[in-house]
VMD Tcl script that draws the C-alpha trace (Angstrom):
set ca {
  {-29.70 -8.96 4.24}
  {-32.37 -6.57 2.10}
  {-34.52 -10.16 1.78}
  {-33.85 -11.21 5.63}
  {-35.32 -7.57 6.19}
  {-38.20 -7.86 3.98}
  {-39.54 -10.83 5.97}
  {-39.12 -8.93 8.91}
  {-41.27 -6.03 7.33}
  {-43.98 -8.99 5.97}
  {-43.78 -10.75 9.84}
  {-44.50 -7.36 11.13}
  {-47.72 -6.69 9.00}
  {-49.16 -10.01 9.76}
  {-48.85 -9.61 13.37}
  {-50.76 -6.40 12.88}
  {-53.37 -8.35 11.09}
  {-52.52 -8.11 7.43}
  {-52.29 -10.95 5.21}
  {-50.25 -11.48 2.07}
  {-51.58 -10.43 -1.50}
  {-50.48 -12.44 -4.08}
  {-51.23 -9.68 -6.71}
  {-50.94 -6.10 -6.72}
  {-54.87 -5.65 -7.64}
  {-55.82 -7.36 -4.43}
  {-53.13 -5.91 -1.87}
  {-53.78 -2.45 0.46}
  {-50.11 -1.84 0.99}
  {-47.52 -2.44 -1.37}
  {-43.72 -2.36 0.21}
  {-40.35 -1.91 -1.49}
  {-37.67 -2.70 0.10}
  {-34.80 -1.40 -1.32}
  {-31.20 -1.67 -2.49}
  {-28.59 0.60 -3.65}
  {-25.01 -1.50 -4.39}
  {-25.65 -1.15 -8.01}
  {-26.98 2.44 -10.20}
  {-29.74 0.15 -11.84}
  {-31.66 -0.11 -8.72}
  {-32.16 3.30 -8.26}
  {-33.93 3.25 -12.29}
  {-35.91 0.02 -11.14}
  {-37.26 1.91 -8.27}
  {-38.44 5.15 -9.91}
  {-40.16 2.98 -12.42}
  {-42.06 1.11 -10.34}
  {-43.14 3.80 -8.29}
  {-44.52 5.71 -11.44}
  {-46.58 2.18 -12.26}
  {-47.74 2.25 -8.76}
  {-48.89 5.96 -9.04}
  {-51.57 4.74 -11.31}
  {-52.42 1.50 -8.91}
  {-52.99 3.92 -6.09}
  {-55.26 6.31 -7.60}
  {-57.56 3.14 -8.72}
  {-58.57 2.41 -5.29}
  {-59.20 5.03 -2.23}
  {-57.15 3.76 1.03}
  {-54.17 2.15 -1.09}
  {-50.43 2.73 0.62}
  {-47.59 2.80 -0.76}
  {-43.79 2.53 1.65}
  {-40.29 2.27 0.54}
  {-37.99 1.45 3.05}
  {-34.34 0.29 2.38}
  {-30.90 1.26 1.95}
  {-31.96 3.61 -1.02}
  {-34.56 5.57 1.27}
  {-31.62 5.62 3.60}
  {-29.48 7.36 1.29}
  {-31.58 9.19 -0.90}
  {-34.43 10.19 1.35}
  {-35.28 13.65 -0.22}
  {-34.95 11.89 -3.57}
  {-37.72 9.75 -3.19}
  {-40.23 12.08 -1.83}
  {-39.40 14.37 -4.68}
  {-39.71 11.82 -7.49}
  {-42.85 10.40 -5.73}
  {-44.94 12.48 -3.47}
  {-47.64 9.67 -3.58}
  {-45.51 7.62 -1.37}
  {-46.86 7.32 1.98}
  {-44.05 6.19 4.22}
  {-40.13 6.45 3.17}
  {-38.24 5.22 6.02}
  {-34.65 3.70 6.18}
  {-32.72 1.02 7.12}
  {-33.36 1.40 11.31}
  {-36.29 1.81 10.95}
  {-37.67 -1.97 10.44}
  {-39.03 -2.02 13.34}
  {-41.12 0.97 13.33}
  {-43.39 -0.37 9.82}
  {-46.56 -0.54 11.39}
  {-46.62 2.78 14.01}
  {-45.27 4.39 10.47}
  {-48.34 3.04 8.54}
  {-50.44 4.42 10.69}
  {-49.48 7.80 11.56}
  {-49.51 8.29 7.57}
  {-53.29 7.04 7.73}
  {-53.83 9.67 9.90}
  {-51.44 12.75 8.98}
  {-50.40 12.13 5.62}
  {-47.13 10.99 4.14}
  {-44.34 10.22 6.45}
  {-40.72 10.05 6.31}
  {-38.46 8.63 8.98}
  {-34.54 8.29 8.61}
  {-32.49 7.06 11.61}
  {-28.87 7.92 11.06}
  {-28.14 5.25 13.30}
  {-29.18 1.57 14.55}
  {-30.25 2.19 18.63}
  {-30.31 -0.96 19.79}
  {-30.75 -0.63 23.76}
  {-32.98 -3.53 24.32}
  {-32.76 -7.02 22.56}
  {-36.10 -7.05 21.64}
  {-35.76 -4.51 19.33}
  {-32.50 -6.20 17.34}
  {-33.88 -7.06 14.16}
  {-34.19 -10.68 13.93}
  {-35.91 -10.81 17.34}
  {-39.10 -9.03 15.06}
  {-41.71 -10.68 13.87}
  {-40.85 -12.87 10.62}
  {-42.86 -14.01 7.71}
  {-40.24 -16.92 6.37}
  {-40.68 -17.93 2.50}
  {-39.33 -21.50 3.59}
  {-39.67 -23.61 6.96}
  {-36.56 -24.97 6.61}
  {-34.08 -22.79 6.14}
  {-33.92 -19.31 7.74}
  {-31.37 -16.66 7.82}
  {-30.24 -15.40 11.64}
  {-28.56 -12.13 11.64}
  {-25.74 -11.92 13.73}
  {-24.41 -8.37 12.95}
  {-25.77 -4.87 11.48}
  {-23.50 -2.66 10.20}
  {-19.98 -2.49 9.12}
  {-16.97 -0.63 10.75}
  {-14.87 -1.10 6.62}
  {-14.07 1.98 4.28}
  {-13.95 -0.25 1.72}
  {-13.81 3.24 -1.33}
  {-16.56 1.77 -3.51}
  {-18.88 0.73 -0.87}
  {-22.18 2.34 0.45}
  {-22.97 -0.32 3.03}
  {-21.40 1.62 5.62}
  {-23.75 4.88 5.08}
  {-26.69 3.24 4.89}
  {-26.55 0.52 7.42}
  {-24.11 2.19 9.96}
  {-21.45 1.21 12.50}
  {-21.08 -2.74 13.66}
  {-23.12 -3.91 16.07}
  {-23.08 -7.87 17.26}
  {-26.04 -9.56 18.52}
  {-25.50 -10.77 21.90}
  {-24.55 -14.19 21.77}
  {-26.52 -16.05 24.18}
  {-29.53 -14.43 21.54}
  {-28.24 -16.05 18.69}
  {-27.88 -19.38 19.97}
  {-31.26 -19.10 21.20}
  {-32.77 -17.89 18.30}
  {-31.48 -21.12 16.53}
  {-32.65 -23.64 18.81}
  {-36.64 -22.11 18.60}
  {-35.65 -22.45 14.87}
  {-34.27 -25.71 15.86}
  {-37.62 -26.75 17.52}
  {-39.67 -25.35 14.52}
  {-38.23 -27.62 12.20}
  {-35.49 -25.87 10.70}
  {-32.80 -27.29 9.67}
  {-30.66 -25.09 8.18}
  {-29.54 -21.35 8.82}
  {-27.11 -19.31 7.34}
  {-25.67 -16.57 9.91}
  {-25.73 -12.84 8.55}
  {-24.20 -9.80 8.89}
  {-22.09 -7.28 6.36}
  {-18.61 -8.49 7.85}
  {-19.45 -11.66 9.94}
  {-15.55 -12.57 10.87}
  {-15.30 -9.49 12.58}
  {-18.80 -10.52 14.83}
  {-18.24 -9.83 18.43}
  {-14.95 -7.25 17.97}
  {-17.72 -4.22 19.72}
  {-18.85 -6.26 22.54}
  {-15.29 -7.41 23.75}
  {-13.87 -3.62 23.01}
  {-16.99 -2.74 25.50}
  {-16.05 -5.54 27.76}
  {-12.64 -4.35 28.01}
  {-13.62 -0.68 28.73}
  {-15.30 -1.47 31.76}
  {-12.53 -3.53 33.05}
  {-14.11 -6.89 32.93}
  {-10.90 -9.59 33.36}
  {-12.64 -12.51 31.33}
  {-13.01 -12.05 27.78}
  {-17.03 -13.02 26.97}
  {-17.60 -15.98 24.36}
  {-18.35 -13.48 21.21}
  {-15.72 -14.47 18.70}
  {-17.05 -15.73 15.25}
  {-15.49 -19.52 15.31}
  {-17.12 -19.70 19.30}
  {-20.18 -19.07 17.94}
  {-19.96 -21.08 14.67}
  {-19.13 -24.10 16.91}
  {-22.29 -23.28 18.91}
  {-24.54 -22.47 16.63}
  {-23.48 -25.87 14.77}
  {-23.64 -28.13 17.97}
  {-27.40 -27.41 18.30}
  {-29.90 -30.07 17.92}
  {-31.68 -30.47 14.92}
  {-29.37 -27.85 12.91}
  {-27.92 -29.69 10.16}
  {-26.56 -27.24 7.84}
  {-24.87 -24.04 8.94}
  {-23.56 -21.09 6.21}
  {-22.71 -17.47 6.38}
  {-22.30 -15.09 4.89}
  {-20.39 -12.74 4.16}
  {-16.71 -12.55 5.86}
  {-14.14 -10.12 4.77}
  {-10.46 -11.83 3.91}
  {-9.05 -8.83 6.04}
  {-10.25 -10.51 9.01}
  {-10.44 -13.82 8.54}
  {-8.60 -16.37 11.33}
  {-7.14 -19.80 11.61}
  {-9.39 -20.54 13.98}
  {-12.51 -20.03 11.75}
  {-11.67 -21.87 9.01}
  {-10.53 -24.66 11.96}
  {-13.80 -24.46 13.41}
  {-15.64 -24.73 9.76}
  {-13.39 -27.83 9.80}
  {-14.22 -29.59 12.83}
  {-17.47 -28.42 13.05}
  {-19.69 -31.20 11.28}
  {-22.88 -28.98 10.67}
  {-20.91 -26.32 9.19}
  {-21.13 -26.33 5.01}
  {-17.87 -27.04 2.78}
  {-18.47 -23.53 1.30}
  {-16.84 -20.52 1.60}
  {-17.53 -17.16 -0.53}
  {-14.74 -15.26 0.24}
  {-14.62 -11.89 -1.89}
  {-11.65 -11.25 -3.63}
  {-12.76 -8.21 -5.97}
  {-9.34 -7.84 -7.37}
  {-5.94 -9.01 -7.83}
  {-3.87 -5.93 -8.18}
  {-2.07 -5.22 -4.37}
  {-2.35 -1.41 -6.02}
  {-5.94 -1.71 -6.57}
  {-6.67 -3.63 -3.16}
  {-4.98 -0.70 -1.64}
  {-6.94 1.97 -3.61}
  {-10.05 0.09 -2.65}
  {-9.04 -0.11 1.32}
  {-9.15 -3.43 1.84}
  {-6.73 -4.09 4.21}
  {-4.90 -7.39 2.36}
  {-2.61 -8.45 -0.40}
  {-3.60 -10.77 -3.39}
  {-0.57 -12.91 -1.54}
  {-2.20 -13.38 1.84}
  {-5.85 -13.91 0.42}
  {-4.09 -17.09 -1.61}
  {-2.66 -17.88 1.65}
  {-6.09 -18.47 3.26}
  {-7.44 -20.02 0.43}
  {-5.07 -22.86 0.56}
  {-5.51 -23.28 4.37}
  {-9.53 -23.92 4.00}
  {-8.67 -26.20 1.20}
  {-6.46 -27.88 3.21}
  {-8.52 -28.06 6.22}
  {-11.42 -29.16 4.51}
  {-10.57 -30.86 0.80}
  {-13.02 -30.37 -1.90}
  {-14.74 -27.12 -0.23}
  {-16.30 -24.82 -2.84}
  {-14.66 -21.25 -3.20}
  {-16.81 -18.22 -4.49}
  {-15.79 -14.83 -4.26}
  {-16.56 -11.34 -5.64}
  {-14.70 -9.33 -8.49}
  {-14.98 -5.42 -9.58}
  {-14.03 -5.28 -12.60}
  {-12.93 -1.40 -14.41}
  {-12.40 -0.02 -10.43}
  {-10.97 3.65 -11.25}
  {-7.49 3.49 -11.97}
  {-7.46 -0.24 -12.99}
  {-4.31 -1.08 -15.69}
  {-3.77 -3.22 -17.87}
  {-0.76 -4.86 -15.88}
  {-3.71 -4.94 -12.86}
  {-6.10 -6.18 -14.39}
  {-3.59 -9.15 -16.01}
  {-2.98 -9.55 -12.32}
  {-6.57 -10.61 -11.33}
  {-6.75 -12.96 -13.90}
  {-3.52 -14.74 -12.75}
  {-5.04 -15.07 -9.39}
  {-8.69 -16.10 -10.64}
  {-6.91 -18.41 -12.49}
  {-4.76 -20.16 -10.01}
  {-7.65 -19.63 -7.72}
  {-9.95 -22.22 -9.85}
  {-13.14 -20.72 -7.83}
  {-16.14 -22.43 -7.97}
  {-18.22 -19.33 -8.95}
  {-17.39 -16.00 -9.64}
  {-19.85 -13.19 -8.90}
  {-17.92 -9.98 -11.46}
  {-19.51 -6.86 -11.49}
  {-18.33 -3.73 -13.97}
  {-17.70 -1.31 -11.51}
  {-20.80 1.27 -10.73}
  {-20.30 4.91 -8.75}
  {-22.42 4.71 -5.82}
  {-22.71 8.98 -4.63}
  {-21.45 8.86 -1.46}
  {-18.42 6.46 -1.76}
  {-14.80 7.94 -2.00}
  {-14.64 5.89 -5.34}
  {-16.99 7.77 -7.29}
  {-15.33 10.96 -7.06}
  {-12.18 9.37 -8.58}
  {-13.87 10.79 -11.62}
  {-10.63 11.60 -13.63}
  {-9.71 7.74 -13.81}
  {-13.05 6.29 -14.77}
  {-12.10 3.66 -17.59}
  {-13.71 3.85 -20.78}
  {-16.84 1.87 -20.91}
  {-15.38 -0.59 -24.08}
  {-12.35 -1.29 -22.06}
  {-14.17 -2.72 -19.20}
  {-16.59 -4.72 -21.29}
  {-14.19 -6.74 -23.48}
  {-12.37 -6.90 -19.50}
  {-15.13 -8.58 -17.86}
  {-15.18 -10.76 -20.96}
  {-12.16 -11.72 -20.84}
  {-12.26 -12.54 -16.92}
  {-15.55 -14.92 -17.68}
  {-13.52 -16.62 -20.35}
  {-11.27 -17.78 -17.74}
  {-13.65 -18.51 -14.84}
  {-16.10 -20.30 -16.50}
  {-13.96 -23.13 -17.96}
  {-12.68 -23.53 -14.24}
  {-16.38 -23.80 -12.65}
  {-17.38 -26.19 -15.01}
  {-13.75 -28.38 -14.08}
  {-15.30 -27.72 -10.44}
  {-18.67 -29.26 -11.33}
  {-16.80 -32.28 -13.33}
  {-14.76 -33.34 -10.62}
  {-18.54 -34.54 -8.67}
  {-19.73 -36.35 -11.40}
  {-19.86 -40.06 -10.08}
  {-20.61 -38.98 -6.42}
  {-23.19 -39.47 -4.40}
  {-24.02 -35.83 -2.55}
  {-26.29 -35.09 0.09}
  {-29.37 -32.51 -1.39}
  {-31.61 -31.00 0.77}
  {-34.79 -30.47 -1.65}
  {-35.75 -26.38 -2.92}
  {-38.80 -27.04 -4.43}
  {-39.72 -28.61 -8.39}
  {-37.59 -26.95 -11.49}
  {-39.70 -23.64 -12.86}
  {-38.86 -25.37 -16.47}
  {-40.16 -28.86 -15.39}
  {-42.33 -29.89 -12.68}
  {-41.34 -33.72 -12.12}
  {-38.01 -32.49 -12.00}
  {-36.35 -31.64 -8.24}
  {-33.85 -28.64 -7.07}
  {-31.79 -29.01 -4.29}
  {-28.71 -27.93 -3.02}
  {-25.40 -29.81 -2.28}
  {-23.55 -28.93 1.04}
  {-21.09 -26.88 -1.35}
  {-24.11 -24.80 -2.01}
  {-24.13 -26.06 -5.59}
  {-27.37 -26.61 -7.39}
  {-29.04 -29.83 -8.36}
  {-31.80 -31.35 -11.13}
  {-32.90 -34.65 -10.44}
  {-35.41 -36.32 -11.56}
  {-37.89 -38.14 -9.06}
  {-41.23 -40.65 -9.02}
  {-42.98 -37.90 -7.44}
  {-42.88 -34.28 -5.99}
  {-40.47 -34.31 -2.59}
  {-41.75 -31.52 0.03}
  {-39.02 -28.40 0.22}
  {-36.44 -29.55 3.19}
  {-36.55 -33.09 2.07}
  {-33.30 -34.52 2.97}
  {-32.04 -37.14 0.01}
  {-28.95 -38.62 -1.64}
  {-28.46 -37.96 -5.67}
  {-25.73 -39.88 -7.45}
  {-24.70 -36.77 -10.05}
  {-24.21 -37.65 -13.69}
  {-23.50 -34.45 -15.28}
  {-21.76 -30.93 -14.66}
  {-22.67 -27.71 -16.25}
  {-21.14 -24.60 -15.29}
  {-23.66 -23.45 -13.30}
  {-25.73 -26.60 -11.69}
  {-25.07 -30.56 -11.70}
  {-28.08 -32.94 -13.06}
  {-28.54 -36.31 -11.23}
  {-30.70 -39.19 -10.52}
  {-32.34 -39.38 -6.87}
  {-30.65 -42.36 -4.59}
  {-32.29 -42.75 -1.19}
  {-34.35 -40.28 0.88}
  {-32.74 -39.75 4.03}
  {-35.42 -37.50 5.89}
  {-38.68 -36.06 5.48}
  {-39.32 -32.72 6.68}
  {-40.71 -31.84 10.03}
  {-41.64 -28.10 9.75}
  {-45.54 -26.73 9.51}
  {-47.20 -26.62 6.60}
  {-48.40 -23.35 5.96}
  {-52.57 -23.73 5.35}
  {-54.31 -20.62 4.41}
  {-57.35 -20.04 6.83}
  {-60.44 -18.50 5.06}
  {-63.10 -16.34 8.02}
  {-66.68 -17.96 8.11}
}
mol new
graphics top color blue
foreach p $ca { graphics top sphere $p radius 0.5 }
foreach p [lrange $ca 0 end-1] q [lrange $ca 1 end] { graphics top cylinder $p $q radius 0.2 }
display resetview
């Protein structure tokens, strides 16, 4: 979402006549857009901002904004710790970059906090900005800001506010100009994406309207995937709390849609689920994992684990690796559990675990996932997948990344350079944990997005 956001804040620039630096010596404006899930962004921030002190006073007219769900929590913070900034603004305030720019041009450092999204005309929704893409072939579409979930260790829900859907008929729209553009893949976003659409038929109902409007996640999934040109649909991310049959049917029977599912777990324990509000037992999330496996067999399964949440036993945490290891996910995102301020986690102070105890934890839970992502990985060595192309390996130039349908990454090795969207078959030959390695079969399609050529002034 904080990257979708960022190209919105880079689209916005350029339509104001900016154009992209590729080094901090030769840019005017430097933005940060920032993020606060975890404590170390908060240190990364502050650093750089005392780095960029010193760019600043190099050069008369250089700006400096932070915008973000940091600057959304910790406004006063960051004009404390760095008066130089010109602009601190939040997370609805995308849309107000340039106006923002400008009036600190004029006045003098600025800072704008929204407490809440306003979204009374379409226009103003925040993929309907302007949008600087870093690839032409794949492009994220937000469906949904916000989240309605009290989820206790979460700050999503301060800093990016209530839910509210995207109109539908927007959406689909959106992804047939993407469609048109050359893009074949998008991957639908939002901070609860099952529950897309719950506002607008709760408004639909108030006013007494007798037919229910098409705004349910699987209607649009089938939409979305039935337009021309679209290929590839993900998204991301749903919350097991909500999730339906008819989702994971329409992922089924929906060709376009990707065999991939990340479906955040973040623990085992029914106690701790319950401690963290999240609205399921370790029972029913197993449940709907073996219903998308057996709707659609050999789909990859990722999720999300918080390790050392206050309160966390032994017998609890024993729990979550019974159910990681039945699971057999494909990848397993585990974070050691980190206080946000402002969540109703990090004032369960008095059962904090002991920093050692969580460590030799979250070793022990990679012990067990790893072995079973690499048995993932093994079980595609000798098939042929489908790779759209990423770009060349940073290690090795005449060697290819792509990605599989499952989302899994790819090295293969190729005659020559393929263009980013290149659509290709690669028989796989070997499985790490991580990524497969394979040799390059048949190209299936070339890409038909623009080429971005730079445009020098005479």
């Amino acid at each position: 979402m904080n990257e979708h956001d960022s190209e919105r804040i880079a689209g916005l620039l350029e339509a104001d006549g900016m154009s992209r630096a590729e080094t901090d010596d030769d840019a005017d404006v430097v933005v940060l857009n920032t993020c606060c899930i975890r404590e170390n962004a908060d240190n990364k921030l502050y650093g750089t901002l005392g780095h960029l002190k010193t760019w600043k006073d190099a050069k008369d007219g250089r700006r400096i904004v932070v915008g973000g769900c940091l600057s959304q929590k910790d406004k006063d913070v960051v004009r404390d710790r760095a008066p130089w900034v010109d602009v601190v603004m939040g997370t609805h305030n995308v849309h107000r970059t340039n106006e923002l720019l400008q009036l600190a041009i004029v006045y003098g450092p600025v800072t704008e906090i929204l407490d809440e999204a306003v979204i009374d005309d379409h226009a103003l929704f925040p993929s309907a900005l302007p949008v600087r893409r870093e690839t032409s072939y794949n492009a994220w579409v937000t469906i949904q800001i916000g989240c309605d979930n009290t989820c206790a260790y979460c700050i999503v829900p301060a800093v990016r506010g209530k839910e509210i859907s995207r109109p539908f008929d927007d959406i689909v729209n959106e992804v047939k100009q993407l469609a048109a553009n050359g893009v074949t893949e998008v991957t639908l976003l939002g901070q609860n994406v099952n529950s897309y659409g719950r506002d607008i038929n709760l408004a639909e109902r108030k006013s007494g309207a007798d037919v229910r409007v098409k705004t349910m996640f699987a209607d649009l999934l089938r939409e979305v995937g039935a337009v021309p040109g679209i290929q590839r649909v993900r998204y991301t991310s749903p919350h097991p709390k909500d999730m339906r049959s008819d989702v994971l049917e329409a992922m089924a029977e929906t060709p376009a849609v990707c065999e991939h599912l990340h479906y955040p777990l973040q623990s085992g324990s029914d106690r701790v689920l319950a401690l963290m509000h999240r609205g399921y037992t370790a029972q029913r999330y197993m449940e709907q994992l073996r219903e998308a496996r057996r709707l659609m067999p050999g789909i990859a399964i990722t999720t999300d684990i918080i390790v050392g949440f206050p309160g966390e036993t032994e017998e609890d945490f024993e729990q979550t690796l019974a159910i990681a290891s039945e699971a057999k996910f494909d990848l397993v995102f585990a974070f050691i559990f980190s206080p946000r301020e402002g969540t109703e986690a990090a004032l369960m102070t008095e059962h904090f675990i002991e920093p050692e105890v969580v460590s030799r934890r979250f070793e022990r839970l990679r012990q067990i996932v790893e072995p079973h992502a690499l048995e993932m990985h093994e079980a595609r060595v000798g098939l042929v997948e489908e790779v759209v192309v990423e770009g060349p390996s940073r290690k090795n130039e005449g060697v290819m990344t792509g990605r599989t349908r499952q989302n899994k990454l790819v090295h293969f090795a190729t005659p020559s350079q393929l263009r980013p969207g290149t659509y290709c078959t690669v028989y796989i030959t070997r499985a790490a944990p991580h990524f497969l390695q394979g040799r390059l079969v048949d190209i299936l399609q070339e890409p038909t997005h623009k080429i971005r050529i730079p445009v020098a002034s005479v």
